[in-house]
C-alpha positions as CSV (number, residue, x, y, z in Angstrom):
1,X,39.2,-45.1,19.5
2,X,40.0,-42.3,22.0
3,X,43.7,-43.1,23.7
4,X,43.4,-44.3,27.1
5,X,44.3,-41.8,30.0
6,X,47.2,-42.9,31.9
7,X,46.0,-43.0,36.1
8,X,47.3,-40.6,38.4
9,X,45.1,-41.3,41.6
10,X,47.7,-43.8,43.8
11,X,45.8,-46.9,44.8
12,X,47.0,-46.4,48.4
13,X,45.4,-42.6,48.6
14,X,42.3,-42.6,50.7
15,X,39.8,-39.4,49.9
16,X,36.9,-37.9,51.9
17,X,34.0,-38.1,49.7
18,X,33.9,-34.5,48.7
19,X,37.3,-34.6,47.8
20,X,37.0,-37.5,45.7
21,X,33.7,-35.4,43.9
22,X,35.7,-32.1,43.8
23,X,38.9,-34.2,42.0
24,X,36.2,-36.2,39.9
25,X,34.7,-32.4,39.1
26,X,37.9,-31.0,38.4
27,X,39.3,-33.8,36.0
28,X,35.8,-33.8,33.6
29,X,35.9,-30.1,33.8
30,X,39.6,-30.2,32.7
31,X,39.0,-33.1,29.8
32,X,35.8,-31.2,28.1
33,X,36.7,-27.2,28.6
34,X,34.1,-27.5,25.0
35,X,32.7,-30.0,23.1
36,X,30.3,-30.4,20.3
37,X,27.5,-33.3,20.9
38,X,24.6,-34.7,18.6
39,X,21.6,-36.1,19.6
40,X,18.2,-35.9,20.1
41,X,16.3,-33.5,22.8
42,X,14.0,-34.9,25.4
43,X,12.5,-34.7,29.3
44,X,12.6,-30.3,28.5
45,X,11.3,-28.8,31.7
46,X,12.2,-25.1,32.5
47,X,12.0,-24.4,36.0
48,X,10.8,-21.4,38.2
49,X,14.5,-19.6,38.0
50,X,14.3,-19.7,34.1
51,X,17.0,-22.5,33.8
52,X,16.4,-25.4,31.1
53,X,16.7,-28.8,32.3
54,X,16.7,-31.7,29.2
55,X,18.4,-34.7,27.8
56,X,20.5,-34.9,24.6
57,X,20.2,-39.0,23.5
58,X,20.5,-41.2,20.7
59,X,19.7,-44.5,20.6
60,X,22.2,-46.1,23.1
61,X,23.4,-43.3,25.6
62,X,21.4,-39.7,27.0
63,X,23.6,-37.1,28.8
64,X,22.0,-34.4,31.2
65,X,21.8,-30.7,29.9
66,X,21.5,-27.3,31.4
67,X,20.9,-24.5,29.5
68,X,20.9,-21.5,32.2
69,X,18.7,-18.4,32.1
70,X,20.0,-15.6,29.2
71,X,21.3,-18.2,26.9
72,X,20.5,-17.3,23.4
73,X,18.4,-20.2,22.0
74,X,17.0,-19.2,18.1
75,X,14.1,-21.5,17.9
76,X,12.0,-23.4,19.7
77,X,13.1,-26.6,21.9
78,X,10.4,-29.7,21.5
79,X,10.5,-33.3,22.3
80,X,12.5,-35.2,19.2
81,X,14.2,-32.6,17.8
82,X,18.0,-33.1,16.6
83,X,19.8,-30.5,17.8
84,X,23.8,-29.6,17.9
85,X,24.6,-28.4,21.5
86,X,28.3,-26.7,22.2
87,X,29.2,-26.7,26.1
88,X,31.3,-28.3,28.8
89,X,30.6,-31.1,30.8
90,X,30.6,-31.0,34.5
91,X,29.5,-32.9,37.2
92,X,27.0,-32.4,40.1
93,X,28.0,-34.0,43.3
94,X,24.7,-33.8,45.3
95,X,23.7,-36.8,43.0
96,X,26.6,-37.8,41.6
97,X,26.0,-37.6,38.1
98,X,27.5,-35.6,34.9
99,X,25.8,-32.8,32.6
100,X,26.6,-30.8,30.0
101,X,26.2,-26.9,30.5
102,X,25.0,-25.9,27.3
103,X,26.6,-22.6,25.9
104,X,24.9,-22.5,22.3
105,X,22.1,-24.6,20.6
106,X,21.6,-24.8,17.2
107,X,19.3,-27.3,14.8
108,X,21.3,-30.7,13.5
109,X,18.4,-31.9,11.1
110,X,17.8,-30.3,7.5
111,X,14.0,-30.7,7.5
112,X,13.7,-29.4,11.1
113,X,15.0,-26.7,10.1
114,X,13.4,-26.0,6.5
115,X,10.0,-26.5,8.6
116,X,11.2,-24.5,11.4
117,X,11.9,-21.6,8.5
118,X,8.9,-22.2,6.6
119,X,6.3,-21.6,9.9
120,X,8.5,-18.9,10.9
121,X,8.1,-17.4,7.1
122,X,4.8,-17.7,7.2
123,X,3.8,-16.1,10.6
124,X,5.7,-13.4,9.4
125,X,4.5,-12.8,5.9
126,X,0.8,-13.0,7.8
127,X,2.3,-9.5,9.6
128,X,2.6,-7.8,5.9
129,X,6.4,-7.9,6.4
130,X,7.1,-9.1,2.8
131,X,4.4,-7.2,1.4
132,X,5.1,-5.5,-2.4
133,X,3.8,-2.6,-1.3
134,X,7.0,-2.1,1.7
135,X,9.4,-2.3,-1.6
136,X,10.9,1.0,-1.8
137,X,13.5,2.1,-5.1
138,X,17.2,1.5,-5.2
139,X,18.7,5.1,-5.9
140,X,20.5,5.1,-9.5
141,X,23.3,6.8,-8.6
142,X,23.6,6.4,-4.6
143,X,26.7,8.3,-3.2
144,X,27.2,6.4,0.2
145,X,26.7,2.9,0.5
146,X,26.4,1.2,4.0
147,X,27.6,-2.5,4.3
148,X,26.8,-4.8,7.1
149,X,28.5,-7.7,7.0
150,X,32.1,-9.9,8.4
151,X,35.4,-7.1,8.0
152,X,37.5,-10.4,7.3
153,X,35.1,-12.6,5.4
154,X,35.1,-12.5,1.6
155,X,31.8,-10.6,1.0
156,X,33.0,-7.5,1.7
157,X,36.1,-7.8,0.0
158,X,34.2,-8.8,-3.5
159,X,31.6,-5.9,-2.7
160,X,34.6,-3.6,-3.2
161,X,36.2,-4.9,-5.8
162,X,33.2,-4.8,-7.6
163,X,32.7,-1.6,-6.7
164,X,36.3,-0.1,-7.8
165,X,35.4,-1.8,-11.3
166,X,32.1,-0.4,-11.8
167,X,31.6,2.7,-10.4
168,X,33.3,3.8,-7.5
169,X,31.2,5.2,-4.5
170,X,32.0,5.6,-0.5
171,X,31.4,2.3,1.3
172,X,30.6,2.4,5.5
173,X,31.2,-0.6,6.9
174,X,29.5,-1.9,10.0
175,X,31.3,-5.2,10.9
176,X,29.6,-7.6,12.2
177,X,29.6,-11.5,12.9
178,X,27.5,-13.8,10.3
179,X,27.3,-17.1,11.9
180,X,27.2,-17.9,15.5
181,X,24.8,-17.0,18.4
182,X,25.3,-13.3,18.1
183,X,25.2,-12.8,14.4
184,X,21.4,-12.0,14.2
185,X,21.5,-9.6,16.8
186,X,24.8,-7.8,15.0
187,X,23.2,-7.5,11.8
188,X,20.1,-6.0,13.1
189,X,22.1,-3.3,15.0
190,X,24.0,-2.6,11.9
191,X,20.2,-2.0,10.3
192,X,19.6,0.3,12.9
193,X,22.6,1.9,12.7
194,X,22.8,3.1,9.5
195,X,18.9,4.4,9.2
196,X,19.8,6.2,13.2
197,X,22.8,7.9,10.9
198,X,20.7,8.3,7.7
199,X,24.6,8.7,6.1
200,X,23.9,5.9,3.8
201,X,21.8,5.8,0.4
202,X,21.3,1.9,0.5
203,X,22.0,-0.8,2.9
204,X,23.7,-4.2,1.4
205,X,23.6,-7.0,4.3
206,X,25.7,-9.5,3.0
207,X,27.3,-13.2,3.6
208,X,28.9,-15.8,1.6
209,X,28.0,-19.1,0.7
210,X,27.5,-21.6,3.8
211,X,25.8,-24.5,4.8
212,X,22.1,-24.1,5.7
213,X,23.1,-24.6,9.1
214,X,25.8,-21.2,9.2
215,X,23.1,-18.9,7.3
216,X,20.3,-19.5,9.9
217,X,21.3,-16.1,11.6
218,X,20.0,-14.2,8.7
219,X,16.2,-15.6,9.4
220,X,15.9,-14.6,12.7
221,X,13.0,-12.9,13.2
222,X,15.1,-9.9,14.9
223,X,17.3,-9.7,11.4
224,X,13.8,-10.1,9.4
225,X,12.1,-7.2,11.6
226,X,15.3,-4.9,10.9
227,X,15.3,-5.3,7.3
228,X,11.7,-4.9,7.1
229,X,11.5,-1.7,9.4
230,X,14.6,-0.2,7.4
231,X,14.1,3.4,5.8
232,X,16.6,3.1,3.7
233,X,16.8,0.9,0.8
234,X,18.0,-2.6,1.8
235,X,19.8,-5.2,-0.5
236,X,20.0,-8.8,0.7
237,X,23.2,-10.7,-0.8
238,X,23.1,-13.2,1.6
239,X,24.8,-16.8,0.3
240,X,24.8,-18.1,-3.3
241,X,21.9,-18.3,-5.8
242,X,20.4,-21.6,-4.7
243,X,20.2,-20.1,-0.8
244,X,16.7,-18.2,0.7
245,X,16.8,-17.0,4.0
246,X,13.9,-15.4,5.5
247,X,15.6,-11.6,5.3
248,X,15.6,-12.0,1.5
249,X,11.8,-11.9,1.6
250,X,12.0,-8.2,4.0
251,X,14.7,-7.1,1.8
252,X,14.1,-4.1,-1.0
253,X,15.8,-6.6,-3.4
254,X,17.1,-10.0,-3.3
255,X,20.5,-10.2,-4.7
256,X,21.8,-13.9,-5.5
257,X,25.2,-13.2,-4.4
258,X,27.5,-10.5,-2.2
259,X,28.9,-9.5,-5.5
260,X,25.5,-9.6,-7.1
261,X,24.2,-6.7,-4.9
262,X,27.0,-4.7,-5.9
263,X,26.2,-4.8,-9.1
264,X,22.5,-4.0,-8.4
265,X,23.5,-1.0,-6.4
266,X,25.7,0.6,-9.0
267,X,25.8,0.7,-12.8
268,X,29.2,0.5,-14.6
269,X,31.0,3.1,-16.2
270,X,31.0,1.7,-19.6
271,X,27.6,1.3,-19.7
272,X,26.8,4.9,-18.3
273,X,29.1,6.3,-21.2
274,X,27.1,4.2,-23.7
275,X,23.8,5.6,-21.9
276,X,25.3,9.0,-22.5
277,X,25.8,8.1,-26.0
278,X,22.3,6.8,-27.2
279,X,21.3,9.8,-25.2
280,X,23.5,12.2,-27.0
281,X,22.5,10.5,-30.3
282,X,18.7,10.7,-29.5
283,X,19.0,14.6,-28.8
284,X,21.2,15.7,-31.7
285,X,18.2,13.1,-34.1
286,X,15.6,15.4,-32.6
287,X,17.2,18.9,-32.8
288,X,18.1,17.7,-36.7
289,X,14.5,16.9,-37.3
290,X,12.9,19.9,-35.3
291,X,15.4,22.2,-37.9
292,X,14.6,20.2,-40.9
293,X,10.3,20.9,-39.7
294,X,10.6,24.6,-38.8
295,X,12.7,24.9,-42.4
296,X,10.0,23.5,-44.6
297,X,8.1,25.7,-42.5
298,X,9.4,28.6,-43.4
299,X,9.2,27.7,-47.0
300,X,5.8,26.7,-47.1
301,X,5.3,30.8,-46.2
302,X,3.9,32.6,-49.4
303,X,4.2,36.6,-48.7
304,X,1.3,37.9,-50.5
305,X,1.4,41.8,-52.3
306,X,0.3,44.3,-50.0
307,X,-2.1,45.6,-52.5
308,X,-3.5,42.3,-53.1
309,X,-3.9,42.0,-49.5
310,X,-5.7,45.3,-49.4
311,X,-8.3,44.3,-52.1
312,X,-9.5,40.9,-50.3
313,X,-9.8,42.6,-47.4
314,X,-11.9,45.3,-49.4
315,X,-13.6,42.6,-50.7
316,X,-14.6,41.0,-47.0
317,X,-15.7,44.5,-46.2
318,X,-17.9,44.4,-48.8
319,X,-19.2,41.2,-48.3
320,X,-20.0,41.8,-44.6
321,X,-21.9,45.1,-45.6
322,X,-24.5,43.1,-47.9
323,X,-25.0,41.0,-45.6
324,X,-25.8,43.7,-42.9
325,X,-27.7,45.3,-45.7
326,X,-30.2,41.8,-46.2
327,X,-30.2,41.7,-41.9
328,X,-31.5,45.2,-41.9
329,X,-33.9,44.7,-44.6
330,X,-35.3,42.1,-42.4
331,X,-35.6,44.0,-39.6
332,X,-37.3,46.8,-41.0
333,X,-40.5,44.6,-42.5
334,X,-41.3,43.0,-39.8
335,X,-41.4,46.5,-37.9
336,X,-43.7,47.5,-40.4
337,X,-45.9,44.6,-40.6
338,X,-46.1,45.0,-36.7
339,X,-46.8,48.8,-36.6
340,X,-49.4,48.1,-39.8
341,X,-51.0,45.5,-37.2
342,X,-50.9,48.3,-34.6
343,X,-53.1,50.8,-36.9
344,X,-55.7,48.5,-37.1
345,X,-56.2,48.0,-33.7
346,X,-58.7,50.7,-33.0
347,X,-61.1,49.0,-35.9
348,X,-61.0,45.2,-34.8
349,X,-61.5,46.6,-31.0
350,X,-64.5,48.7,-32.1
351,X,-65.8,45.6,-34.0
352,X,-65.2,43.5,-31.2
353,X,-67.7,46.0,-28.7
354,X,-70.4,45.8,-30.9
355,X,-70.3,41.7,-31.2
356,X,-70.1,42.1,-27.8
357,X,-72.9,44.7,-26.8
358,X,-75.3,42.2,-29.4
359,X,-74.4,39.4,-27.0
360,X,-75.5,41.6,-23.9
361,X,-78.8,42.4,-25.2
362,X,-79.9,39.1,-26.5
363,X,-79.1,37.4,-23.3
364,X,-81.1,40.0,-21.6
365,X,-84.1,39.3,-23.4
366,X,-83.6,35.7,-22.8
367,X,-83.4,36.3,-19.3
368,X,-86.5,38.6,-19.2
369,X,-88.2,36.0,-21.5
370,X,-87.3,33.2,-18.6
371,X,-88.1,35.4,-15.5
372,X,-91.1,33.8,-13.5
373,X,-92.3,37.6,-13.6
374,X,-93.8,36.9,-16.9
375,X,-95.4,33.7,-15.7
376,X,-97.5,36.2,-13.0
377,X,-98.7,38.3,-15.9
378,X,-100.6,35.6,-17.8
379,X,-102.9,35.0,-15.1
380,X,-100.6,32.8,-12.7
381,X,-99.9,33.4,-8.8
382,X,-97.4,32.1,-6.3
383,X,-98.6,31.0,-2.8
384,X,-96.1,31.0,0.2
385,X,-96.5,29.8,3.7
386,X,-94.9,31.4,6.9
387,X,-91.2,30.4,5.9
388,X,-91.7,32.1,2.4
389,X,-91.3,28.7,0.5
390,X,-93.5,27.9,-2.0
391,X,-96.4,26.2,-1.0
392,X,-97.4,23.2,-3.9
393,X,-100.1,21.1,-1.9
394,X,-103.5,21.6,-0.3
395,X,-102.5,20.5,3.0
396,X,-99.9,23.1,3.4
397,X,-101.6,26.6,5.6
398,X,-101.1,29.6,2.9
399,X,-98.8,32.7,4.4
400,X,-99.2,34.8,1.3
401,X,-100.3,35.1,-2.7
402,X,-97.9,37.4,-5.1
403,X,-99.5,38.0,-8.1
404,X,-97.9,40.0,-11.3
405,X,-99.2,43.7,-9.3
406,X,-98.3,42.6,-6.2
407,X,-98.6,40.3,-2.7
408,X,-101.8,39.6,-0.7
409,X,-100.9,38.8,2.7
410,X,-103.1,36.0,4.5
C-alpha cells in the first residue's frame, strides 16, 4: 500500500473555487512530476489541432490521456492495444477531472508487438528493401570503421577490444541513444552521417542485449530506410543471437552480436600470418615445380650434327623437287591433249558443214515436193472470191482461177 499523505488544507480555510482547482492542480502536478502507467487504449479521437485524446483502462479504473501534437508515437494507436505510457498527471478545471499528459508511448504486449513488426516487415520487404541484390561486399581489409551506437553502453567498448585483439583499425564513433523515443531517429542520422562524410569503409550499428521492448528503436522504419539507403557497407550487431529486428533484414550483414560484427569486419592477425603462410608455401611449390618442368625440358633437347642437319634438309629438297617434277608432268599432258584437240578442229568443223549443207538440201526438196505449186502442175486450179480466200462450194461467186502458168481474173 502507498503511505497515506498527511493533510495540510486547515478545516477552517474557506477557498474560492478556482483556488481550490489551482491548489488541487498544483498538488497532482507536484505528486506525479512522471509516472509509468499500464493499461489498455480506448475512446482515440484526434482532433482538428492534431492533439490525441484517449483512455488508458484495465478492467476496474480508465484515466484520461493527452498526447499533444509533435509527440513521437512509433506505431500505430488502435482500440485494445496494451500500451506503456510515461507522463504526468494533471488536472483540468473546466470539468473537473484528471489526465495524464503523455510524454512517450511505447507497446506493453509481446505479440502486439511481434505482429506490429511482422506487417511492418512485410510492407517493407514488398519495397525491395531487403532484397539480395542491395547486398554489397564487406572490404577485407577496411581502414576506417564507423560505429553508431551508445559512447557509455558496452557495445562499443567490446567492438574495441575486439578490435585491438584482432587487427587494429581507426574507429569513428557517432554516439547515439539506443532505446528511448529518440533512438531511431539518432541512428539514422548516424547512417547518414558517415555516407555524407564517405570517411568510413563500413558502418557497424550496434546494441546490446535488451528486452524486446528496449530494441524496438532499431525497426523503425526511419532506422530500416537508413540502413537500406546506405552506400557504404552496413553491419547490424544489434542484441544477442536469439534477437531480429527489422534493420537486420536492410543490413549488408547480420551479425549475432556487437562483438560478432567486429569480428566480421576484421580478420585477425594470426590468421592473416597463417594466410601468408599457405600463400608463401603455394608459391615457392609452384616456382619448385615450374624449375623441375623447364629442367626436364631442357634435357629432353637432343642437338643434332650440323652436317646431319644439312643432309635431311638436302634430302626434303629433294623430295619437294620430284614432286614438282610429277606436278609438271601433269601439267604438260593435259596441254597437249588440249592443243592435239585444237588441231583437229578445222576437220570435225568441215565435217560438221557438209552434214549440215545435206540437211539443207533435203529439206528443200521436201519443201518443193510439199509446195501446192506442184499440185497446179498436174492439172489442178485454185478458185478465189473477192477477199482472196479460197472458194470450196458452188454457192460461193468466183473472184479469180490460178492455175500452174498463171491467174485468170473473173
Amino acid at each position: 500500500m502507498l503511505p497515506k499523505p498527511e493533510p495540510f488544507v486547515k478545516p477552517d480555510m474557506i477557498f474560492s473555487v478556482s483556488d481550490a482547482s489551482a491548489l488541487l492542480k498544483k498538488v497532482v502536478e507536484t505528486a506525479f512530476p512522471e509516472i509509468r502507467i499500464r493499461g489498455e487504449l480506448s475512446q482515440i479521437t484526434r482532433a482538428t489541432s492534431g492533439h490525441l485524446y484517449m483512455t488508458v483502462k484495465d478492467a476496474n479504473a480508465a484515466i484520461n490521456a493527452i498526447i499533444w501534437r509533435g509527440t513521437p508515437v512509433n506505431f500505430k494507436l488502435e482500440e485494445g492495444v496494451e500500451v506503456i505510457v510515461t507522463g504526468r498527471f494533471t488536472t483540468y478545471p473546466a470539468r473537473s477531472n484528471y489526465q495524464i499528459i503523455i510524454s512517450s508511448i511505447e507497446m506493453a504486449g509481446v505479440g502486439a508487438i511481434l505482429k506490429m513488426l511482422e506487417e511492418r516487415k512485410q510492407k517493407l520487404a514488398r519495397e525491395g528493401l531487403f532484397d539480395a541484390s542491395r547486398k554489397k561486399p564487406i572490404p577485407r581489409f577496411p581502414q576506417t570503421i564507423g560505429v553508431v551506437t551508445s559512447p557509455t553502453g558496452a557495445a562499443f567498448q567490446d567492438i574495441q577490444n575486439r578490435l585491438r585483439e584482432r587487427f587494429p583499425v581507426k574507429v569513428l564513433l557517432y554516439p547515439a541513444t539506443v532505446q528511448g523515443n529518440t533512438a531511431a531517429a539518432e541512428v539514422a542520422a548516424g547512417i547518414e552521417y558517415f555516407n555524407r562524410m564517405n570517411n568510413v569503409d563500413v558502418i557497424i550499428v550496434a546494441r546490446g542485449g535488451g528486452a524486446l521492448e528496449d530494441l524496438l528503436p532499431f525497426s523503425e522504419e526511419i532506422v530500416v530506410r537508413a540502413a537500406a539507403a546506405s552506400r557504404i557497407p552496413l553491419i547490424s550487431g544489434v542484441g544477442h543471437e536469439p534477437d531480429w529486428m527489422l534493420i537486420d533484414f536492410a543490413a549488408d550483414v547480420r551479425a549475432p552480436t556487437p562483438t560478432g560484427a567486429a569480428e566480421m569486419v576484421v580478420p585477425t592477425k594470426i590468421s592473416l600470418i597463417q594466410e601468408l603462410d599457405n600463400l608463401s608455401h603455394r608459391l615457392n611449390n609452384a616456382f619448385t615445380n615450374n624449375l623441375i618442368n623447364l629442367k626436364r625440358g631442357v634435357s629432353a633437347i637432343i642437338l643434332k650434327n650440323p652436317k646431319q642437319v644439312l643432309m635431311e634438309q638436302s634430302q626434303r629438297l629433294d623430295d619437294l623437287m620430284r614432286t614438282m617434277n610429277i606436278v609438271i608432268d601433269k601439267k604438260l599432258q593435259y596441254v597437249h591433249q588440249r592443243i592435239e584437240l585444237l588441231s583437229r578442229f578445222p576437220t570435225i568443223l568441215s565435217t560438221k558443214l557438209t552434214v549440215l549443207n545435206q540437211s539443207v538440201q533435203h529439206m528443200g526438196q521436201m519443201l518443193n515436193s510439199l509446195s501446192y505449186k506442184n499440185v497446179l502442175n498436174r492439172g489442178f486450179a485454185i478458185v478465189r472470191d473477192k477477199d482472196d480466200k479460197i472458194v470450196s462450194t458452188v454457192s460461193a461467186v468466183p473472184a479469180s482461177i490460178e492455175f500452174a502458168d498463171g491467174v485468170l481474173k473473173l
